[in-house]
Structure formats: structure tokens, C-alpha cells
C-alpha positions, 0 to 999 in steps of 0.5 A, spaced: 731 454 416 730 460 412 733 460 406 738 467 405 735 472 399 740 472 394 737 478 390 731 483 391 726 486 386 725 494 388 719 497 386 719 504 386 715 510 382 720 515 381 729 513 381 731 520 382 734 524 387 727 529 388 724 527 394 724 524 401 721 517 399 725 516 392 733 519 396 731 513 401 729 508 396 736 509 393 740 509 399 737 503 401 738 499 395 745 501 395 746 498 401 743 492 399 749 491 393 754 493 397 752 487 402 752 482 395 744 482 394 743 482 386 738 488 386 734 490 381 729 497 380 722 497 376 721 504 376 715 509 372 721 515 372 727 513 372 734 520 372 739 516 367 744 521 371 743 517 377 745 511 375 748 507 381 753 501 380 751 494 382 744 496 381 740 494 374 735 498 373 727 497 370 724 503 367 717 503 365 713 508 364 706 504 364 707 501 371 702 505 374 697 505 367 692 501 370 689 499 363 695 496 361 697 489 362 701 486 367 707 484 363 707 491 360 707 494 367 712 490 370 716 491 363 720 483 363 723 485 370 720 479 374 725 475 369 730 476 373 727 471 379 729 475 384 727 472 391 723 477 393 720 483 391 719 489 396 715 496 394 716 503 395 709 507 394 707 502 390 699 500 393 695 496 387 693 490 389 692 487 382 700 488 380 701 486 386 698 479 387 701 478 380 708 478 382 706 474 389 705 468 383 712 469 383 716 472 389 713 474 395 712 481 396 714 486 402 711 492 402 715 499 406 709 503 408 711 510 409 706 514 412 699 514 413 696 510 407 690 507 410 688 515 410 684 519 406 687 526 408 695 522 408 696 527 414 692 522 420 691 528 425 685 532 427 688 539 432 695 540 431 699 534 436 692 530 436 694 524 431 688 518 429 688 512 432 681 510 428 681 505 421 680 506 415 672 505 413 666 509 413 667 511 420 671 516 417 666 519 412 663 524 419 671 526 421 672 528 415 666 532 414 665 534 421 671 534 425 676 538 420 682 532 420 680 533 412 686 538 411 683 541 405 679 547 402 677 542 397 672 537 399 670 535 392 677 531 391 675 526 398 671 522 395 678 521 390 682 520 396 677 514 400 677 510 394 685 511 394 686 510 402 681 503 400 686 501 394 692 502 398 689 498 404 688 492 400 695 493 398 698 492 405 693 487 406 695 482 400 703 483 401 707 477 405 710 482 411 709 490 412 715 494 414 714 500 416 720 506 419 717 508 426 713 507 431 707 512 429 706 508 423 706 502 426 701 504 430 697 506 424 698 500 422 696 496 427 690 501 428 688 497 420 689 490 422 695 489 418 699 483 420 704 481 419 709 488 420 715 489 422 719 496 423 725 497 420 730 503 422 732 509 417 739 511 416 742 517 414 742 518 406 746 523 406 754 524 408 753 529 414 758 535 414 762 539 419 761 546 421 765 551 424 764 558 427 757 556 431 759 560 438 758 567 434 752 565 430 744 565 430 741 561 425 735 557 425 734 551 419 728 548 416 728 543 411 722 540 408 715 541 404 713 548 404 706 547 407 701 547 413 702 541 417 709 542 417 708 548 420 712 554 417 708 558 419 709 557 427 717 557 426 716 564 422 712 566 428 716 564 434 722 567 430 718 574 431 719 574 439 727 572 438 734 575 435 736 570 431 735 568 423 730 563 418 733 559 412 728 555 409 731 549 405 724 547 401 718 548 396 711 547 397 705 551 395 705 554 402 711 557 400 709 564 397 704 565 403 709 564 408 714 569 404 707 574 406 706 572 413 714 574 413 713 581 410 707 582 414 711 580 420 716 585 419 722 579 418 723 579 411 730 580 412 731 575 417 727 569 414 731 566 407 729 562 403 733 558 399 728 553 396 729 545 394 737 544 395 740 537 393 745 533 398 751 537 398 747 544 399 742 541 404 748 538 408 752 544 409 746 547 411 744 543 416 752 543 418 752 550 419 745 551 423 745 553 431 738 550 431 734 545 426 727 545 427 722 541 426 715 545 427 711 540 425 702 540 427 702 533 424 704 526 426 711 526 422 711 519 420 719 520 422 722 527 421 728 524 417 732 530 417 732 529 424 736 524 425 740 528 419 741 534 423 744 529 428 749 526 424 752 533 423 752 534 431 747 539 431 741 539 437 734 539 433 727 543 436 721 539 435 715 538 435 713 531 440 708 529 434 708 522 431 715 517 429 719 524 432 719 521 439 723 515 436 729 519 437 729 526 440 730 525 447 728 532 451 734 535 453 739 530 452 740 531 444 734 537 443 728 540 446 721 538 445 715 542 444 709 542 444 706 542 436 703 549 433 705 552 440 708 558 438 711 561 445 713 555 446 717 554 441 720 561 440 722 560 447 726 554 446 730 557 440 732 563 445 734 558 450 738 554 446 740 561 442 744 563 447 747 557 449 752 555 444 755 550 448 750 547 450 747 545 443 755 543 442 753 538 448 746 536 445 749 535 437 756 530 440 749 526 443 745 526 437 751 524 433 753 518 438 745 516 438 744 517 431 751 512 429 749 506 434 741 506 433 741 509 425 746 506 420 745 503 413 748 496 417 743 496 422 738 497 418 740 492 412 741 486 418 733 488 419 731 489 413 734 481 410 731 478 417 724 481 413 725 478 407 728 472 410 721 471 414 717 473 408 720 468 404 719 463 409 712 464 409 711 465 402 714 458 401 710 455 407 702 458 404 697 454 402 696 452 395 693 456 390 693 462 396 699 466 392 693 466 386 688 468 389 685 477 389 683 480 396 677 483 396 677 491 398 679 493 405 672 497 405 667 499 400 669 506 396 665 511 398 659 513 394 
């Protein structure tokens, strides 16, 4: 019988409320101390402002120095015995096989690690379905799944998709948010795995006055495989208008294709928003959409849209089908269409009770499948299997170093 974890180790690059992956880390760890886990951080940056109660946090600026010693990386925070240790966007082998000596190790993968461009798609709706190895190397050059217009930094990137493979590959249990990495994940071979469901990370608000409102919301990075540039597009064919709640380096050009298109008054953007603006936001929109040409590892201010009872457009891509349901609470288009999707915001523009219809589905969709208790009951059957196969493993295995995944490119 497997023995119930007592306490869990988080390790995270960031312990700030500045990005998707950090917010998920935090909110995650919060509801593991409220479910009675002792829980500890080990963090490189750590926000003294965001200090949450339960919760002990490590900081140590040389985690990710390579050229430090492990005990200066893992700065005493192996001292607490937790029962296991589970990583966030944390992929070095050699850091990780240390503290497997001691507890077993889950790594979340959040997207596509195993990945040399981090987007896995060639055209727009076209995700991979290839591993990770020098098979890559004539898709990178060739069939422009490389997404940059710097090819001197890919050499850099195959050796960082090769580092983050031999991390997964050395954890006891993979967990992964989405059916779309998961099949990254299957495509390179990784076993043990388990897919773990998201929940919200922010309280959802309630807006008001919608029947006499056309508002179209995008939340998130600012660049080109989100797809802004096809919502401002598409918004050109319709009466309605843009709010941008993000930053990125596309941001500037997108305030240009707006100009140029004549819409600079109907596209607003507001740049990065913390928790409580973004919640209004989303509270406030007729529609959010999700326009994205890549495969979204999940699209989590979907299921945030939801929650706040508004109906989402998105582009059918990667983990989105996990919880757009066509027609039931949002429409499905097909990624980089920009007629497409321009008429979808114009049907569900001119139909504001049919959004209220689509929202109150997304909001009972989200409660049953998308809650911090569903997703901790699953995340404590991970580390319990972890633990019973870490204590099972043959003498001397926790000791050993996996050998790459691939060879580094030349």
C-alpha cells in the first residue's frame, strides 16, 4: 500500500506572480497546504511580497548556476525530508538525480520541452508528432517549424531540448496538463506519465451590462504563434472592439498592422494586468478569444474565461479541445483563418443571449472538471505512485546519471 506524502518539495525557477507557469506553481502549492501537506519552495527569484502562509520558501539564486555545487544550488532545502520533490520548469538532470538520492522526483512538463523551436508546429494547426533527435535538424532548416529569423541561436536550442529530455527522462512520473503534451510526451518515449487537470488560478468575477456591449478580449504574450495579428485582422470585417491584455515583442508591430488598418481607435492595449484587472476584463468581454497558430499547450485563460461565465473563440489547436466544446460553451475555428474567425465573433456579437447561454456552460464545465479539488486528489495519487515506485527501484538506480537522450547537435 502506498504510503500518503506528508510533505513535497516544489522547485521552481521564479516565486512571483509574473507569468503563467509561476501563478500555476503558487496556486498549486496553496492548495496542497490547505489539503495538510507541508510544503516547501526552492526558487532562484523569489517576490518577498508574495509570501504565501503555510508555505516555506527556499531562495537560491545559484539553482540554475551550473558551475556551483549541488549543495549550493539546492541551498539546504533537501533538509526538510520532504516525501517527494516535484519540478516546475526546472530540466537539469544532474540537479535532478541528486535530490532522487534522496526522494523521488515528478517533473510537471508545461509545454513542449523536447522541442528545439518550444512551439511544435510547422503551418498554423499543423502541430509535430516527431521526437526529439537529429531527424529535427532537416525540419528545422527546411520545413520552417523553426519559427525564428535567427537560425545561429538553434544549435543553442537542440542542445536545450536534449538537456530538458534526459531530465524527463530520469524523473520517477512525468505530469503533464493536456492531452496535447501528453502526446508530446508519448511521441518521446516517456514513461511513466500522467496527466494532471489545471484549475483556475484567479477568483473569476461577474460582469454586468453585456446585452448593449461589443467587446472582444485577448489575453496573453504578444507574439506571432499567439495570433494577434489575425484577431486584429478579423476584427477589421466587424463592429466590435479589441482589448489586448499582454506584452510581448510583437507588441509594437501589432499597434502598426492596427494603424495601417485603419483601427487604431477600436484595438486597446492594455499590456501586462495582475489578477484582479485581468478578472475584470475577462468579466467584462462579450467574447475571449484565443486565436492561436500554434498547438496551446492548454490555453488556460480559457478555462478562466469560462469561469467568469463568458463563451471563448478559439482556434481548435493542441490541448484547447480539452475544454472547448463547439457550440456548447464557445466556437471553434480553424487556426490562422481570418474569415473564419472574423465570422464567428460577428455571430456570437449579434447574439448576446446566446453567449450568456454559452458562458453559464463553460461556468458548470469548468466547476465539474477544472477545480483545485480535482486537481490535488490527482496530483496526491502522482506522488503517491512516484514514491511507491522510487522505494521499489533496484539498489544503486537512484545513484546512477542517464545518459543523454540525443547527441547535441555540432
Amino acid at each position: 500500500m502506498a504510503v500518503e506524502p506528508r510533505s513535497v518539495l516544489l522547485v521552481t525557477p521564479r516565486w512571483t506572480r509574473d507569468g503563467g507557469v509561476a501563478t500555476h506553481a503558487m496556486a498549486s502549492a496553496a492548495a496542497l497546504a490547505r489539503e495538510g501537506l507541508a510544503v516547501h519552495v526552492l526558487a532562484a527569484r523569489v517576490n518577498p511580497e508574495d509570501a504565501v502562509s503555510n508555505i516555506t520558501v527556499h531562495h537560491s539564486p545559484e539553482l540554475f548556476n551550473r558551475q556551483a555545487s549541488p549543495e549550493l544550488r539546492i541551498a539546504g532545502a533537501m533538509d526538510c525530508a520532504p516525501s517527494v520533490v516535484h519540478l516546475h520548469q526546472f530540466e537539469d538532470p544532474e540537479l535532478l538525480n541528486e535530490m532522487r538520492k534522496r526522494a523521488p522526483v515528478l517533473i510537471s512538463v508545461h509545454g513542449y520541452t523536447a522541442c528545439t523551436s518550444g512551439v511544435y508546429y510547422f503551418r498554423p494547426g499543423q502541430e509535430c508528432t516527431r521526437a526529439h533527435g537529429p531527424g529535427c535538424i532537416p525540419n528545422l532548416a527546411l520545413r520552417g517549424c523553426a519559427h525564428t529569423r535567427n537560425p545561429l541561436s538553434l544549435p543553442a536550442a537542440y542542445r536545450h531540448a536534449s538537456h530538458g529530455l534526459a531530465a524527463i527522462q530520469s524523473a520517477d512520473l512525468t505530469i503533464s496538463y493536456s492531452s496535447a503534451v501528453d502526446r508530446h510526451l508519448a511521441a518521446n518515449g516517456i514513461e511513466p506519465r500522467t496527466v494532471i487537470p489545471l484549475f483556475t488560478t484567479m477568483e473569476p468575477k461577474v460582469g454586468s451590462g453585456h446585452e448593449g456591449r461589443r467587446r472582444v478580449v485577448f489575453a496573453g504574450r504578444v507574439i506571432d504563434p499567439k495570433g494577434v495579428g489575425v484577431l486584429i485582422r478579423a476584427a477589421r470585417e466587424i463592429d466590435a472592439e479589441v482589448v489586448v491584455c499582454g506584452d510581448g515583442w510583437r507588441t509594437e508591430a501589432m499597434r502598426r498592422l492596427a494603424r495601417r488598418l485603419g483601427m487604431a481607435e477600436r484595438v486597446h492595449f492594455r499590456g501586462w494586468l495582475g489578477p484582479d484587472e485581468l478578472a475584470t476584463e475577462l468579466a467584462e468581454a462579450s467574447i475571449v478569444a484565443l486565436p492561436s497558430l500554434w498547438p496551446e499547450p492548454f490555453g488556460l485563460v480559457g478555462i478562466e474565461a469560462l469561469a467568469a461565465g463568458r463563451p471563448v473563440i478559439a482556434s481548435l489547436t493542441g490541448g484547447v479541445g480539452d475544454w472547448l466544446e463547439d457550440g456548447v460553451n464557445g466556437l471553434a475555428v480553424k487556426p490562422g483563418d481570418v474569415d473564419a474567425l472574423a465570422r464567428a465573433l460577428g455571430e456570437l456579437l449579434d447574439d448576446p443571449a446566446r453567449q450568456a447561454e454559452l458562458g453559464a456552460a463553460g461556468q458548470a464545465m469548468v466547476a465539474a472538471r477544472f477545480s483545485p479539488e480535482r486537481h490535488v486528489e490527482r496530483l496526491l495519487e502522482a506522488y503517491r505512485s512516484a514514491r511507491s515506485s522510487w522505494e521499489s527501484r533496484p539498489e544503486g538506480q537512484a545513484d546512477a546519471q542517464p545518459e543523454p537522450a540525443v547527441q547535441p547537435a555540432a
